[in-house]
C-alpha positions in Angstrom: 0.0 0.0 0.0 1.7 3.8 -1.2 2.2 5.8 1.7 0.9 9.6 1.4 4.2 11.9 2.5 4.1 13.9 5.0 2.5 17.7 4.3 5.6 19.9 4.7 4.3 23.1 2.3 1.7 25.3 2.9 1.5 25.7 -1.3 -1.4 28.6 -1.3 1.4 30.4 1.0 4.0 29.9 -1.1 2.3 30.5 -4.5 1.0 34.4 -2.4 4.8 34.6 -1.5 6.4 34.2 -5.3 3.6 36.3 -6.5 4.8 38.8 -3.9 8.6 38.6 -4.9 7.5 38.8 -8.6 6.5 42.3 -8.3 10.3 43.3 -7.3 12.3 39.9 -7.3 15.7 39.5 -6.1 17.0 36.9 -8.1 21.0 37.3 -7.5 20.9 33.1 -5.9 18.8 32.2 -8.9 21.4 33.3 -11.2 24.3 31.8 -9.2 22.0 28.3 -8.8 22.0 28.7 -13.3 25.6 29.2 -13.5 26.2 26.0 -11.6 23.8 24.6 -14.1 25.2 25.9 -17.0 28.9 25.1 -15.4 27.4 21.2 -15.4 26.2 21.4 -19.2 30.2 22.7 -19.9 31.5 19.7 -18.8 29.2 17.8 -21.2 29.9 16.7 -24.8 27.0 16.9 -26.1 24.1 19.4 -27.5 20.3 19.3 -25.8 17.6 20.3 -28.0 14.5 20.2 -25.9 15.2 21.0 -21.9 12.1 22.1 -19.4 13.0 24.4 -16.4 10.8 23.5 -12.9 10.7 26.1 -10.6 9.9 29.6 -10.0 12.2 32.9 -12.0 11.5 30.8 -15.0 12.2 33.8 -17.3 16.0 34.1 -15.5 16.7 30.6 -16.3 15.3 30.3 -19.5 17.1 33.5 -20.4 20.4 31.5 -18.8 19.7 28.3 -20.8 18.4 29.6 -24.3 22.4 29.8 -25.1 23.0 26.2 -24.3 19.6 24.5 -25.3 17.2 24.6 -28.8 14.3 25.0 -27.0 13.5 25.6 -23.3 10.0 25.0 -21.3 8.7 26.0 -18.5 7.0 24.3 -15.7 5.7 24.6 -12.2 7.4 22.7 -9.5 3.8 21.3 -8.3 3.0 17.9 -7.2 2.1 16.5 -10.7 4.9 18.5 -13.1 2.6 17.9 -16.4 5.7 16.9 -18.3 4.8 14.3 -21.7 6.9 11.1 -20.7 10.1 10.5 -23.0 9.8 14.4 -24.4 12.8 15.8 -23.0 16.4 15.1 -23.2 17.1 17.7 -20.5 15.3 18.3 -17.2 16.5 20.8 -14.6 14.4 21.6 -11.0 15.5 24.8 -10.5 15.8 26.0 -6.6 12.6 24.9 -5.8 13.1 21.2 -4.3 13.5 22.1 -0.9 9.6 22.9 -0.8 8.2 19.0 -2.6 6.7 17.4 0.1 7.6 14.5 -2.4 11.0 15.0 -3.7 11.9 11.6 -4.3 8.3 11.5 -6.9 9.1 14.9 -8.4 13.0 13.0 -9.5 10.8 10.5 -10.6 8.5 12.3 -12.6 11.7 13.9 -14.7 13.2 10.7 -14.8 10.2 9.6 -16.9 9.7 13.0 -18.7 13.8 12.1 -20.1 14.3 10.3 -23.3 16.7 7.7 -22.8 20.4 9.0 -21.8 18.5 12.1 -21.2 20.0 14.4 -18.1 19.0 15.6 -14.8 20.2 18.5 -12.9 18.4 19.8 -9.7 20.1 22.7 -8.1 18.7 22.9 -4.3 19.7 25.0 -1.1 21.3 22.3 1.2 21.4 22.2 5.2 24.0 24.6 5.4 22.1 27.0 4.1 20.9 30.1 6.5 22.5 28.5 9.2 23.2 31.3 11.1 19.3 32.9 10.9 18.1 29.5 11.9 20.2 29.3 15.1 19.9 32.9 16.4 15.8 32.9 15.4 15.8 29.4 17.7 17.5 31.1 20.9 15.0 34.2 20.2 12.2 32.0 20.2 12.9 29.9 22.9 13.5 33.0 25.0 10.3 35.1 24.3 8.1 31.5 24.5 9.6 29.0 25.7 9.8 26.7 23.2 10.2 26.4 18.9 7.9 25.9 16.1 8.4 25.5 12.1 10.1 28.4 10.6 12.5 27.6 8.1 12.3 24.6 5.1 14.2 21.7 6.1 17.2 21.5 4.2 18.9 18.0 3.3 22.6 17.3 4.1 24.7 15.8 1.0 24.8 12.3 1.7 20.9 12.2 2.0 20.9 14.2 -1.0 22.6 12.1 -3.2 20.8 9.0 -2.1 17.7 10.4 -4.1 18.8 9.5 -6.7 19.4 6.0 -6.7 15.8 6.3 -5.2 14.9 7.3 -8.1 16.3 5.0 -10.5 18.6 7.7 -12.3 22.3 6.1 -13.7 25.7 7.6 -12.8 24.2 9.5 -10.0 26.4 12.4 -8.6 25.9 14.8 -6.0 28.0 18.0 -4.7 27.9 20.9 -3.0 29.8 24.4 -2.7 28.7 27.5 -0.2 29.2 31.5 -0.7 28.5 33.7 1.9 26.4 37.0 1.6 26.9 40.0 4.1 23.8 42.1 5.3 23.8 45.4 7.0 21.4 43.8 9.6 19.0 40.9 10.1 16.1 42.7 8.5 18.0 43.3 5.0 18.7 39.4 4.6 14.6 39.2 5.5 13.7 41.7 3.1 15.9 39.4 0.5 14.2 36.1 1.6 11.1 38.0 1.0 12.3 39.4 -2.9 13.3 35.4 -3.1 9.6 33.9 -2.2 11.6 32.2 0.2 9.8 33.2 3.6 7.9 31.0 5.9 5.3 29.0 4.0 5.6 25.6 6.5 2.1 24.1 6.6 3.2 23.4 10.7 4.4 27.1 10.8 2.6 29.1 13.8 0.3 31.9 13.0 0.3 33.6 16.2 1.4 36.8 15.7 5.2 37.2 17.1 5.7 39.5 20.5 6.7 42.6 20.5 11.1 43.4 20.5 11.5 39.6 18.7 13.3 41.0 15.7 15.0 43.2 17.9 15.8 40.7 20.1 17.5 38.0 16.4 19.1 41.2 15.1 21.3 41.8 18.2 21.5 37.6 18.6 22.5 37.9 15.5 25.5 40.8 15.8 26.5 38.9 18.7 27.1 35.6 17.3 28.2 36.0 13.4 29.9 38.9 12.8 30.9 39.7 9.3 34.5 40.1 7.8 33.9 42.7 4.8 33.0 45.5 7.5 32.1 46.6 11.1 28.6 46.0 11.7 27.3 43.4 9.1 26.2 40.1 9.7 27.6 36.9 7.2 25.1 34.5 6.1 25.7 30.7 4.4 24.5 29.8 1.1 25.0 26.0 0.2 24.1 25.0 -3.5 23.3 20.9 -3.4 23.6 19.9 -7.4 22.2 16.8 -8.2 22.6 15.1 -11.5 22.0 11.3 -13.0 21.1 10.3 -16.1 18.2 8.1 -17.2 19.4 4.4 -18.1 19.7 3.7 -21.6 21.2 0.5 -23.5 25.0 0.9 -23.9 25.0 3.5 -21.0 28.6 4.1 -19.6 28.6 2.3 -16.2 30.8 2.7 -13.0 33.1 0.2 -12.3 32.3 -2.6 -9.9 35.0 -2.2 -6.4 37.9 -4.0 -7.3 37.8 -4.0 -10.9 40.6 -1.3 -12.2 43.2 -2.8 -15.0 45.7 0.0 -13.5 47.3 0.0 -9.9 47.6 3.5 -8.5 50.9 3.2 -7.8 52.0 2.9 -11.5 50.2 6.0 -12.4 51.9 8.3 -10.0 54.7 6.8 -10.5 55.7 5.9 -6.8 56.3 2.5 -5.5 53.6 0.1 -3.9 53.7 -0.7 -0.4 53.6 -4.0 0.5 51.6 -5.3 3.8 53.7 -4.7 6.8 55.5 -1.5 4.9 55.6 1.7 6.8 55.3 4.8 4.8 57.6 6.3 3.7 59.7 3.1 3.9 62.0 2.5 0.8 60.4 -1.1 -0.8 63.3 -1.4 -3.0 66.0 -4.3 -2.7 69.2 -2.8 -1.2 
């Protein structure tokens, strides 16, 4: 019997929150998340002539992509994307995974939208990511009531990441990560930017109550106190991380990873050093005297 996931996203919230940021969007981690994207299509031999972008700022990234794919679509990240099955020989979720209460069904759902050998890049924030806001907002709260509720998206480590994936039956699956960090004047500029991002609280367990009086106050001077910033007295530092996923749908004739133990070369021939034998110390010389 299928098991419903959890609810995690408030979507009505999150749909009046992008509609918000639409009207004077700050897009500056959209275009970072695209050149990671486009960085991954660099490294790829190969020319994609129909792609579809999932997620919201689709005009950024189909303004990013148009130079590297034919044709470019655009699609909603909801829970059914609406993609035709074997229509698309690239598929990109575009900072917008970190709200599917499903993530492992929307990978599936490109997976069968790919033609064979087709490509899958999701670019996500990982748990990294706002670190600092999350653990000053925490102490704030648990001073002015006493305890915590749902305020920021959980955000998946690497490891758990990558094991998505293989979840969801994509080939050569590969998962990385790399973090910048952005300096704010003070805690309300970095809210003002989750705000322009459509990236404020839309938690479906979030609390409603309105939030007592000084509690801003209160996570701007936690805030000062704790993560200082290095560009200038007085600013705050916040993380970034960027999770890319990619895989590639199985195909007949696929390149495949090699099986542990399988290499035709030993290490030690190709740089050139000399193999140690069981029982050698480092740094030992393992030639005859």
């Amino acid at each position: 019997m299928s098991r419903t996931p959890p609810r995690l996203t408030d979507r009505r919230a999150l749909t009046l929150h992008r509609r918000r940021a639409a009207r004077a969007p700050v897009d500056f981690l959209h275009r970072a998340a695209a050149g990671e994207v486009l960085d991954r299509l660099g490294e790829v031999n190969r020319r994609f002539s129909k792609a579809a972008v999932i997620g919201p700022m689709g005009d950024l990234w189909h303004e990013t992509l148009a130079g590297a794919v034919d044709e470019v679509a655009l699609a909603e990240d909801a829970e059914v994307l609406g993609l035709a099955p074997d229509s698309l020989d690239l598929a990109v979720h575009a900072l917008a995974l970190h709200w599917a209460d499903d993530p492992v069904g929307q990978l599936v759902q490109m997976r069968h939208a790919l033609r064979p050998d087709g490509l899958m890049i999701a670019v996500l924030f990982g748990g990294e990511s706002l670190a600092e806001l999350r653990a000053v907002i925490a102490e704030a709260e648990v001073a002015a009531r006493g305890g915590l509720s749902p305020r920021v998206a959980p955000m998946g480590e690497i490891r758990d990441l990558g094991g998505l994936l293989q979840r969801a039956g994509f080939a050569l699956p590969v998962a990385d990560s790399h973090s910048l960090t952005v300096t704010y004047a003070d805690a309300a500029a970095l809210m003002r930017d989750l705000r322009g991002m459509g990236e404020t609280n839309a938690l479906a367990g979030r609390d409603r109550r309105p939030l007592p009086r000084g509690f801003f106050a209160d996570v701007d001077r936690r805030y000062r106190a704790a993560f200082p910033a290095d560009d200038g007295p007085g600013r705050l530092r916040a993380t970034v991380e960027f999770v890319v996923l990619t895989g590639w749908k199985p195909a007949p004739g696929q390149q495949q990873p090699l099986r542990p133990g399988s290499a035709q070369a030993r290490l030690a021939d190709a740089l050139g050093a000399p193999e140690l034998r069981a029982g050698d110390a480092p740094g030992r010389d393992t030639g005859d005297n």
